[in-house]
N, C-alpha and C positions, 0 to 999 in steps of 0.2 A: 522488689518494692518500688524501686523507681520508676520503671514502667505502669505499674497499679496506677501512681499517681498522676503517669502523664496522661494515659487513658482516665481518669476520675475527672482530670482538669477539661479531657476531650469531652467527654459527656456533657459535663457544666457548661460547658461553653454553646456547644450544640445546644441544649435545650434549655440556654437563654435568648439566642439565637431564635430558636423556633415561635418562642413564648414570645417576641418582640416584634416579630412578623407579622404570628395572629394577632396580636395587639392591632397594628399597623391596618392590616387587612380588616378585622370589625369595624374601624371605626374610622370609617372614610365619608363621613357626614359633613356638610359645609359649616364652620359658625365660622361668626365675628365678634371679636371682642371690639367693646365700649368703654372706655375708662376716659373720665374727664373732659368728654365731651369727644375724644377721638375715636375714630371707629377704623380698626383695622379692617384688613383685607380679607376674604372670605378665605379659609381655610378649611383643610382636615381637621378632625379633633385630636385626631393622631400627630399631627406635623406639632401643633399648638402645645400640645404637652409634652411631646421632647423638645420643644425649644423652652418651655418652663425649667425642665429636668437640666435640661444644659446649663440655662443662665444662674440655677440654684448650684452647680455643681463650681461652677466659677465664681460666683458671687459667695459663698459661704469659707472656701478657702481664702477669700483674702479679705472679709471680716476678721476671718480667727486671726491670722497672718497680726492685721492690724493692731487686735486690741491687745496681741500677746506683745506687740511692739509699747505699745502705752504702759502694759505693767511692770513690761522689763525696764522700762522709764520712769516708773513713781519707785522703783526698788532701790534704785541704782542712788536717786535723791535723798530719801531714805536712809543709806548706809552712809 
């Protein structure tokens, strides 16, 4: 049973792996993002959305992080 799973986890991994490549590889198109008058650098479409995916993966853990700290702070005043 343990091995099933280490091979299940191999699979999974391998063909997120693969699935992240071809991502990568289709979409090697140049843009630039505008926002507020700046204009980035010309990029992949592909680089531009994992750098979205990353700064949402970092940015959303220390929202939660945050407001969990505020309510454990109105609770605490509260009691």
């Amino acid at each position: 049973m343990r091995n099933l799973k280490r091979v299940l986890l191999a699979v999974f991994v391998l063909l997120l792996v693969l699935t992240i490549l071809a991502f990568v590889l289709e979409n090697q198109q140049p843009v630039s993002l505008l926002f507020l008058g700046w204009a980035g650098p010309q990029l992949p479409v592909s680089v531009v959305t994992v750098i979205a995916l990353l700064f949402g993966m970092l940015i959303g853990p220390l929202l939660g992080w945050s407001v969990g700290r505020m309510v454990r702070g109105r609770r605490k005043r509260l009691a």
